[in-house]
C-alpha positions in Angstrom: -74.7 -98.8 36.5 -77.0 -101.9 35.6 -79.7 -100.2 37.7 -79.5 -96.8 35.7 -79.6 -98.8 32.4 -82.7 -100.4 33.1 -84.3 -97.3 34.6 -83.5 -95.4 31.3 -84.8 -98.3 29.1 -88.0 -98.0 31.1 -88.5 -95.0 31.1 -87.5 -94.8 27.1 -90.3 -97.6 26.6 -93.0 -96.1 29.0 -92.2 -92.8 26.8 -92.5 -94.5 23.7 -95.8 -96.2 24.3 -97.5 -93.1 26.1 -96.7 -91.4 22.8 -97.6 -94.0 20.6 -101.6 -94.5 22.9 -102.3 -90.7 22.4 -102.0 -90.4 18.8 -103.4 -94.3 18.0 -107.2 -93.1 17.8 -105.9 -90.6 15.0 -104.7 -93.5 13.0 -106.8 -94.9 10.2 -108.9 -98.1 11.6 -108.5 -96.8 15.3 -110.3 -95.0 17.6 -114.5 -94.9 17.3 -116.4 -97.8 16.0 -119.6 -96.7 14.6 -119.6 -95.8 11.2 -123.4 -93.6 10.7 -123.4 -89.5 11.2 -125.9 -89.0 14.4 -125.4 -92.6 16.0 -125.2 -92.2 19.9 -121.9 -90.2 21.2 -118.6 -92.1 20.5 -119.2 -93.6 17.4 -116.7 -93.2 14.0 -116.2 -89.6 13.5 -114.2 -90.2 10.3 -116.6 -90.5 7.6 -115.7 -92.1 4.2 -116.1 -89.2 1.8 -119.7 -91.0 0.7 -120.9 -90.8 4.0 -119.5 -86.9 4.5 -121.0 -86.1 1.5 -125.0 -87.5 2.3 -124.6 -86.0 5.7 -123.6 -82.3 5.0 -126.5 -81.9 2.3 -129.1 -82.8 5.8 -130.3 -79.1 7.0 -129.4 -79.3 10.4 -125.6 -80.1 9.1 -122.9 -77.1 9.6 -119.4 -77.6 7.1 -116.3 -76.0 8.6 -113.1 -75.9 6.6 -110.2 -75.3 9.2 -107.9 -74.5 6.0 -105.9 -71.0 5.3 -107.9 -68.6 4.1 -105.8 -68.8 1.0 -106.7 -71.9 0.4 -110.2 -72.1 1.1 -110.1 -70.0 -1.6 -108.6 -72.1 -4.0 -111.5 -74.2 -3.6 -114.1 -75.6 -0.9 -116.9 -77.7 -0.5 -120.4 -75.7 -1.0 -121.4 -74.3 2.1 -118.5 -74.6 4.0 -117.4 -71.7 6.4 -113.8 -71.3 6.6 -112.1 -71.4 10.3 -108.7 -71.0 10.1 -107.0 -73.7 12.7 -103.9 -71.7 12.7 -105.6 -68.2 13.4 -104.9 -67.3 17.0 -108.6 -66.8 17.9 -109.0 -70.2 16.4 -110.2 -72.1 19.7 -112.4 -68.5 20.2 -114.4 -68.9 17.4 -115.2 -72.7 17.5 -116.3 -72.2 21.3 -118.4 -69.6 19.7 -120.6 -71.9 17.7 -123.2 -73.4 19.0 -123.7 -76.8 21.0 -126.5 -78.3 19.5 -125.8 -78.7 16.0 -123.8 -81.0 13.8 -120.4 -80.3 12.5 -118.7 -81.6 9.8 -115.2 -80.6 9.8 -112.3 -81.0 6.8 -108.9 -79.6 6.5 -106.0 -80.2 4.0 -105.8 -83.9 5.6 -107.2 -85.3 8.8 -105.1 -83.8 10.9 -106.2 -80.5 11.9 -109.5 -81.9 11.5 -108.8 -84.6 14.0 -107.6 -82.0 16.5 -110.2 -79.5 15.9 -112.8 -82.6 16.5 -111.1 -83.6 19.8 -111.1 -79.8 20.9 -115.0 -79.5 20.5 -115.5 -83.3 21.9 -113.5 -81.9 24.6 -115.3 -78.7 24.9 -118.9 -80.6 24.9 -120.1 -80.7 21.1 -121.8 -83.5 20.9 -122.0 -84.3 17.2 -118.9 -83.3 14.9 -117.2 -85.7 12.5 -114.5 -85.0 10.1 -114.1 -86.2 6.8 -111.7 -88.8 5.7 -108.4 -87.8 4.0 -109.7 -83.9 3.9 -109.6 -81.9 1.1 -107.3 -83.9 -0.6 -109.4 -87.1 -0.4 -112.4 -85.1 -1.1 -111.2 -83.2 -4.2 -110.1 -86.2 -6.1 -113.4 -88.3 -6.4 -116.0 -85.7 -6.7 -117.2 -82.4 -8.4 -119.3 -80.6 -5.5 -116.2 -78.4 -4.9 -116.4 -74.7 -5.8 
């Protein structure tokens, strides 16, 4: 009985801190460490909204918002295409984009964001970053929204 208490204890802690590892990058201060849009691969893909906001007016920059539809059109950032993260042919369409351009990504939050990065990190884009806090972040300190 000892035995089976310790193995379930184990295994409750192993399970704990596997789960706790994979979404530690996602938290705010973890993962990357480089803080400037088209630093070398694996730097900070969460950009401050200051730093979003100088990068996505660059030519070579492409904005996705992976909002609804409904609320993209509520309001956006200028420019911004809207890829639905919750459309079935979601993960279609992003492998449909090109390679060799740089993607700035926002949702409501990070969160969709941060999975739609890892997705195209994943799936060999080189240079995507996602804006800090999302549209919510975004929305509340500056008037470049539609």
């Amino acid at each position: 009985m000892f035995y089976m208490k310790n193995l379930r204890a184990g295994l409750l802690a192993w399970l704990f801190f596997a789960t706790v590892s994979a979404f530690l990058p996602a938290c705010k201060g973890g993962g990357d460490t480089q803080s400037a849009p088209g630093a070398a691969s694996g730097g900070n893909r969460v950009l401050e909204k200051e730093a979003f906001g100088s990068a996505i007016k660059r030519g070579n920059a492409v904005l996705i918002d992976v909002r609804s539809p409904a609320e993209f059109e509520q309001g956006h950032i200028d420019k911004a295409i809207n890829i639905n993260f919750f459309d079935p042919e979601f993960k279609h369409k992003i492998l449909e984009l090109k390679r060799n351009k740089e993607y700035y990504l926002y949702g409501k939050n990070e969160v969709t964001s941060y999975r739609t990065m890892e997705f195209m990190k994943t799936n060999e884009f080189p240079e995507v970053y996602i804006l800090k806090d999302g549209w919510e972040g975004w929305n509340t300190v500056t008037d470049d929204n539609q």
